[in-house]
Phi, psi and omega in degrees: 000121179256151203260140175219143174257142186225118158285140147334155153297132202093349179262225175164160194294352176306329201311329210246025187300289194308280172334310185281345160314297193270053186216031172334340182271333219256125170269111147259124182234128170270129182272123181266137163262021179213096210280104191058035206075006182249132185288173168267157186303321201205155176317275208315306159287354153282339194272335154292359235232306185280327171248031143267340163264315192269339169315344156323314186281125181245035173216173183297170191206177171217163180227140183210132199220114203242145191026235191316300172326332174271341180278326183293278139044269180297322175285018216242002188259004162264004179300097156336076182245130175300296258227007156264147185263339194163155162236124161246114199249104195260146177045060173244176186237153199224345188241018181325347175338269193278007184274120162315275175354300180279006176258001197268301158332307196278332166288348205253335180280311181323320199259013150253154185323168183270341175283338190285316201287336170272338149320331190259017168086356183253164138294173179282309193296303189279002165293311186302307178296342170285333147312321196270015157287335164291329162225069139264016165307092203262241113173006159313308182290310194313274215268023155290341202256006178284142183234060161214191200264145162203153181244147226240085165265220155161125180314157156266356151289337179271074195286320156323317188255015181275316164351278154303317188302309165329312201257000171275336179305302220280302202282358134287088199339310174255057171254171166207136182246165182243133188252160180231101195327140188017061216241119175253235203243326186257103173281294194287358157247348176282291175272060180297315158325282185339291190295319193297317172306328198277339167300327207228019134258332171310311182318282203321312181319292211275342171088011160327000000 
């Protein structure tokens, strides 16, 4: 069964070195979703630009995702890919719509300087328009229609996401979620171990 990784926003596919370190058995591919730092015009394209890279994969898979990765994860399960099996999705958001917070984030970015975002390796402008793509995100009907098993994480420190992680639990049929004792929102560079167990007992649960 090969493990395919989705990184965070701020990340790159190394975020995800340490987990895959420790899954020594498992053929893993970490994806990078931002080719040198440029963002895509918008969330949807990004989410063709990955799932025209996994139509690619011609053997079974698990998709595994952490923040901005777990939500490409959950929209990418209205895609037709034969050959996934399963998900796991940590610190994901499933409603960007309706979050008051998250409209709160994106004012809170518009007033910071342009050196902080070159620091993060983006421009200001096209981070900011890929944010605000995000929220018209809805992803309720989407991932009530998944029929295959996923696992469902979240820090337990991560406050912002336990919620929606409840309710991504409750409204996919075969999920079961995991709270992750003093656990915050980057599992896979805090916890890597950690995260890496929640992986390779989800394998063991489902009989991969």
């Amino acid at each position: 069964m090969k493990l395919v990784f989705l990184h965070g926003l701020g990340q790159d596919k190394t975020a995800w070195d340490d987990v895959i370190a420790a899954l020594p058995h498992y053929d893993c591919l970490a994806l990078d979703l931002f080719d040198e730092g440029k963002m895509p015009e918008n969330f949807t394209t990004l989410v063709e630009q990955v799932a025209t890279e996994l139509k690619g994969i011609e053997e079974d898979f698990v998709l595994i995702g952490l923040s901005l990765g777990a939500m490409l994860a959950l929209a990418l399960s209205d895609y037709t890919l034969p050959h996934i099996k399963g998900f796991i999705v940590s610190g994901a958001q499933h409603d960007l719509k309706r979050s008051f917070l998250y409209k709160l984030q994106l004012l809170g970015l518009q007033l910071l300087p342009k050196s902080f975002f070159k620091k993060q390796g983006v421009e200001k402008d096209s981070f900011l328009a890929f944010s605000k793509s995000l929220s018209t995100l809805d992803l309720r009907e989407t991932i009530q229609q998944i029929d295959i098993p996923a696992l469902i994480l979240c820090g337990q420190k991560d406050k912002p996401n336990l919620l929606p992680a409840r309710k991504i639990a409750e409204l996919i049929p075969n999920a079961r979620l995991s709270v992750i004792k003093k656990g915050g929102h980057l599992l896979n560079t805090k916890m890597p171990i950690v995260f890496a167990k929640e992986i390779t007992d989800f394998l063991k649960y489902e009989s991969f």
